[in-house]
ChimeraX commands (.cxc) that place a marker at each C-alpha (Angstrom):
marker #1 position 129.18,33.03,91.87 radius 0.5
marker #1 position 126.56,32.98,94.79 radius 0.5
marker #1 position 125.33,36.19,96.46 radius 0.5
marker #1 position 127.61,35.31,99.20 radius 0.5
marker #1 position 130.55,35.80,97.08 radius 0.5
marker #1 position 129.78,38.79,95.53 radius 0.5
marker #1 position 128.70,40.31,98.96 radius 0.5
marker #1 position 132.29,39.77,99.87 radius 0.5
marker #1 position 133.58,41.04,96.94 radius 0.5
marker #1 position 132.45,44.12,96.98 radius 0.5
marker #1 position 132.50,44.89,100.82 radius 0.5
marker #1 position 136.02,44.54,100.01 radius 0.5
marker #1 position 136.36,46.70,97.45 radius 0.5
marker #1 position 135.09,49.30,99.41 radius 0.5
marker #1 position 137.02,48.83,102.10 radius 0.5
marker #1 position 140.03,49.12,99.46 radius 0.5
marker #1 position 138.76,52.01,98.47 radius 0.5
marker #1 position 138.05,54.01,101.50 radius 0.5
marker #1 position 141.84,53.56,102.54 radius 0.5
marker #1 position 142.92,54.88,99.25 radius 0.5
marker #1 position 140.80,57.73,99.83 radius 0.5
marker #1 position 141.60,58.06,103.33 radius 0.5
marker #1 position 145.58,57.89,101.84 radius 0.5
marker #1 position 144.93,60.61,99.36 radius 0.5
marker #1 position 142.94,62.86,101.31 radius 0.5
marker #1 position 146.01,62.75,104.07 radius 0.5
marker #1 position 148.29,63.26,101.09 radius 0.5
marker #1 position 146.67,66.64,100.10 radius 0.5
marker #1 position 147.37,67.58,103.18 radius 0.5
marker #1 position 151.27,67.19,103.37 radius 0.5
marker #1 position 153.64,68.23,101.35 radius 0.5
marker #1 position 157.49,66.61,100.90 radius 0.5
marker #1 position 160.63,68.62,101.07 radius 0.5
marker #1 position 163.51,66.74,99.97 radius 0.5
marker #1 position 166.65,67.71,102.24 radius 0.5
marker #1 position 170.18,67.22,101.42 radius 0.5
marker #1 position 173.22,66.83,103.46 radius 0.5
marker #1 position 176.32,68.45,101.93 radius 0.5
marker #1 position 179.21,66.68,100.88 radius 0.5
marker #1 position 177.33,62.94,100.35 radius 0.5
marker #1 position 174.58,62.03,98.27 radius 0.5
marker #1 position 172.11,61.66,100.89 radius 0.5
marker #1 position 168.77,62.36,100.12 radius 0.5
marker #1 position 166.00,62.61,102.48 radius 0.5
marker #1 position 162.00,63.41,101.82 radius 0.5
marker #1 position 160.69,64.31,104.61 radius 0.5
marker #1 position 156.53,64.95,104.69 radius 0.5
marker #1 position 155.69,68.13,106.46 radius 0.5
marker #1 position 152.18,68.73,107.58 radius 0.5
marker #1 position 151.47,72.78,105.96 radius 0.5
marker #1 position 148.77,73.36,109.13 radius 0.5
marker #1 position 151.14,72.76,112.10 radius 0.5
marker #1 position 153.10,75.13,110.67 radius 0.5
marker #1 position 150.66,77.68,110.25 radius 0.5
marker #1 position 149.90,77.11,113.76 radius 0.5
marker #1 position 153.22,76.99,115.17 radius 0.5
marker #1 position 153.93,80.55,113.13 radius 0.5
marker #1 position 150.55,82.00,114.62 radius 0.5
marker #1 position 151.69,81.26,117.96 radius 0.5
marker #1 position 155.35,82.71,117.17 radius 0.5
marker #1 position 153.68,85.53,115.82 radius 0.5
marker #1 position 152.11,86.84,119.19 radius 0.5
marker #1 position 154.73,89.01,121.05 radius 0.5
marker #1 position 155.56,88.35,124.54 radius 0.5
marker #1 position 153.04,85.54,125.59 radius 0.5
marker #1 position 153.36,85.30,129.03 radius 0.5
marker #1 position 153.35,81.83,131.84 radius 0.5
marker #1 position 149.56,81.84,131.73 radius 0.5
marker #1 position 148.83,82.35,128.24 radius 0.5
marker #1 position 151.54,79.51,127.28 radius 0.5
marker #1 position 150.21,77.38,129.75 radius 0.5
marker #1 position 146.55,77.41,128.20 radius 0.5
marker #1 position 147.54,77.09,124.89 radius 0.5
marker #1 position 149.65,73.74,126.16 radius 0.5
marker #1 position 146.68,72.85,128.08 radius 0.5
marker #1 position 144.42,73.04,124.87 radius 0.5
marker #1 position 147.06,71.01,122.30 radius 0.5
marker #1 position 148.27,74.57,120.28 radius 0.5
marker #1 position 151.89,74.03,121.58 radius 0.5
marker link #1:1,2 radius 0.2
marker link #1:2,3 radius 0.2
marker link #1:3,4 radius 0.2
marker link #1:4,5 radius 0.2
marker link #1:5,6 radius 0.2
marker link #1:6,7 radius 0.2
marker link #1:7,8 radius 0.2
marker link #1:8,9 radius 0.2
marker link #1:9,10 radius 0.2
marker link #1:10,11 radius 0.2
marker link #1:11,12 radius 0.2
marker link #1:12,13 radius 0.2
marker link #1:13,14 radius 0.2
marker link #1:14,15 radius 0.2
marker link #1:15,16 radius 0.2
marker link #1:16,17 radius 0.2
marker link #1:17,18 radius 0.2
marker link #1:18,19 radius 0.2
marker link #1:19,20 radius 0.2
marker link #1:20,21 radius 0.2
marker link #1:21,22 radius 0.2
marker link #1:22,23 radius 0.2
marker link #1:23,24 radius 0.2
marker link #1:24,25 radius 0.2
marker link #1:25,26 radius 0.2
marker link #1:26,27 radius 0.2
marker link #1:27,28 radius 0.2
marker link #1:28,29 radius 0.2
marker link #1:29,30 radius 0.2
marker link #1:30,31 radius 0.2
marker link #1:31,32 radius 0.2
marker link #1:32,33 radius 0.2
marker link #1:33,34 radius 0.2
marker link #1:34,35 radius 0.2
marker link #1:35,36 radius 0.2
marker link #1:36,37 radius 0.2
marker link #1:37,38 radius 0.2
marker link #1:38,39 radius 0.2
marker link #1:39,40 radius 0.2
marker link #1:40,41 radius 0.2
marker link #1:41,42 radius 0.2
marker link #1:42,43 radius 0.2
marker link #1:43,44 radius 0.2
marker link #1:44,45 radius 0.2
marker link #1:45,46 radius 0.2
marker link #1:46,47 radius 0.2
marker link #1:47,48 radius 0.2
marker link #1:48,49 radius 0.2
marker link #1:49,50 radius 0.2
marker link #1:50,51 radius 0.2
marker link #1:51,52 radius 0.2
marker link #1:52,53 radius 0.2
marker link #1:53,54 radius 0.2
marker link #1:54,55 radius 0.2
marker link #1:55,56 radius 0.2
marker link #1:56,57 radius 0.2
marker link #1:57,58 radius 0.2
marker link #1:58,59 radius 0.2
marker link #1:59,60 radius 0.2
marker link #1:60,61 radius 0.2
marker link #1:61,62 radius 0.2
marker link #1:62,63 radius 0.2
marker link #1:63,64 radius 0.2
marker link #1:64,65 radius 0.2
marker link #1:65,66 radius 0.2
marker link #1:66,67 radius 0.2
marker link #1:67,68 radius 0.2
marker link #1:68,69 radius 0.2
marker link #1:69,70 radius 0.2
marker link #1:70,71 radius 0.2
marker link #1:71,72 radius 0.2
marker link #1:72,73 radius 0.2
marker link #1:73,74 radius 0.2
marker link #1:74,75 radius 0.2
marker link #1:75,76 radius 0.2
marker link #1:76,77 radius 0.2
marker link #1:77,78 radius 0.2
marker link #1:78,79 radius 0.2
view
């Protein structure tokens, strides 16, 4: 095998690599709740990010937000 070869070998290898890890790390991230629909067999996983809703329930959280304070957090991405 020349140098060539190998060179590509392995470049692709770790670009193999750093999309499994990319995968994974995204993955540890999420976690699946499988849902069921009553009365058929139905069954649905559905991958729920844990963060967004630890956001969403820090936001529900705070009593009585009022125009302004909604519109800032919608201006900054938290709603």
């Amino acid at each position: 095998m020349s140098f060539e070869t190998i060179k590509v070998l392995f470049l692709s290898l770790m670009v193999a690599a750093l999309c499994v890890g990319f995968y994974l790390l995204g993955r540890s991230h999420a976690e699946v709740k499988i849902v069921k629909e009553k009365g058929e067999e139905i069954i649905k996983e559905v991958e729920v990010i844990k963060y967004v809703e630890q956001k969403k329930a820090e936001i529900w959280s705070k009593p009585n937000a009022s125009d302004a304070e909604l519109v800032s957090l919608f201006m900054q991405g938290e709603l």
